[in-house]
C-alpha positions, 0 to 999 in steps of 0.5 A: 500500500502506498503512503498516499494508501495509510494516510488515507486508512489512518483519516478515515479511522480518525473519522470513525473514531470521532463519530463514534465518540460523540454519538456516544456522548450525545446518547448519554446526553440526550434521548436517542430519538432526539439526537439528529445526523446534524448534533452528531457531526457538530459534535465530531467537527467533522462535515456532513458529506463526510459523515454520508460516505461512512454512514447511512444514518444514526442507527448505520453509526450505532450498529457499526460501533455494535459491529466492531465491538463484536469482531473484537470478541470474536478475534479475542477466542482463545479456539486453541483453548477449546479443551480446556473449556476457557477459551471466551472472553468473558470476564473481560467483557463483562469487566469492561461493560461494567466500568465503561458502558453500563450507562451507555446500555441504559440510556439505549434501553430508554430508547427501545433500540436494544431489541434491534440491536441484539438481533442484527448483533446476534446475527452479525456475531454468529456470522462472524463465529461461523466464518472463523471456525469454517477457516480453523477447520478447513482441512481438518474432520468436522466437527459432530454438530454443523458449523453454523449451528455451533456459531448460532448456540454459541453467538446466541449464548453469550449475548444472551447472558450478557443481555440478562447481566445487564437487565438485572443490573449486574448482579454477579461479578465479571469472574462470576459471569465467566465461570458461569457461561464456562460451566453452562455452555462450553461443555457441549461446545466443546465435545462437538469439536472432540478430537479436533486440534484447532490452532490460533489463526 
C-alpha cells in the first residue's frame, strides 16, 4: 500500500473514531430519538458529506460501533483453548461493560433500540463465529454438530447472558459471569469439536 494508501486508512479511522465518540456522548446526553445526523457531526467537527460516505444514518453509526465491538470478541477466542473449556472472553467483557458502558446500555434501553440491536448483533456475531471456525477447520474432520449451528448456540449464548447481566443490573461479578457461561455452555461446545486440534489463526 502506498503512503498516499495509510494516510488515507489512518483519516478515515480518525473519522470513525470521532463519530463514534460523540454519538456516544450525545446518547448519554440526550434521548436517542432526539439526537439528529446534524448534533452528531457538530459534535465530531467533522462535515456532513463526510459523515454520508461512512454512514447511512444514526442507527448505520450505532450498529457499526455494535459491529466492531463484536469482531473484537470474536478475534479475542482463545479456539486453541477449546479443551480446556476457557477459551471466551468473558470476564473481560463483562469487566469492561461494567466500568465503561453500563450507562451507555441504559440510556439505549430508554430508547427501545436494544431489541434491534441484539438481533442484527446476534446475527452479525454468529456470522462472524461461523466464518472463523469454517477457516480453523478447513482441512481438518468436522466437527459432530454443523458449523453454523455451533456459531448460532454459541453467538446466541453469550449475548444472551450478557443481555440478562445487564437487565438485572449486574448482579454477579465479571469472574462470576465467566465461570458461569464456562460451566453452562462450553461443555457441549466443546465435545462437538472432540478430537479436533484447532490452532490460533
Amino acid at each position: 500500500m502506498s503512503d498516499g494508501g495509510k494516510k488515507d486508512d489512518r483519516r478515515t479511522n480518525r473519522t470513525r473514531r470521532s463519530l463514534s465518540q460523540a454519538l456516544i456522548e450525545l446518547i448519554l446526553e440526550k434521548h436517542y430519538d432526539e439526537i439528529t445526523v446534524q448534533n452528531v457531526i457538530d459534535r465530531a467537527d467533522v462535515g456532513r458529506s463526510t459523515f454520508y460516505a461512512h454512514y447511512r444514518d444514526k442507527e448505520d453509526l450505532l450498529e457499526g460501533n455494535f459491529e466492531k465491538f463484536l469482531d473484537a470478541l470474536v478475534h479475542h477466542i482463545e479456539w486453541r483453548n477449546i479443551k480446556e473449556g476457557r477459551c471466551v472472553p468473558v470476564r473481560p467483557l463483562f469487566r469492561h461493560l461494567q466500568e465503561e458502558a453500563h450507562p451507555f446500555y441504559r440510556a439505549l434501553a430508554r430508547s427501545r433500540k436494544l431489541d434491534l440491536l441484539y438481533k442484527n448483533g446476534l446475527n452479525y456475531l454468529t456470522k462472524g463465529i461461523e466464518q472463523k471456525l469454517t477457516s480453523l477447520l478447513a482441512d481438518k474432520p468436522q466437527p459432530s454438530i454443523p458449523i453454523p449451528i455451533l456459531s448460532s448456540y454459541l453467538a446466541r449464548e453469550l449475548l444472551g447472558l450478557l443481555r440478562w447481566w445487564l437487565e438485572h443490573d449486574m448482579p454477579y461479578s465479571p469472574e462470576r459471569m465467566d465461570e458461569i457461561f464456562h460451566a453452562l455452555v462450553m461443555p457441549g461446545f466443546r465435545s462437538a469439536l472432540e478430537g479436533i486440534e484447532l490452532d490460533a489463526k
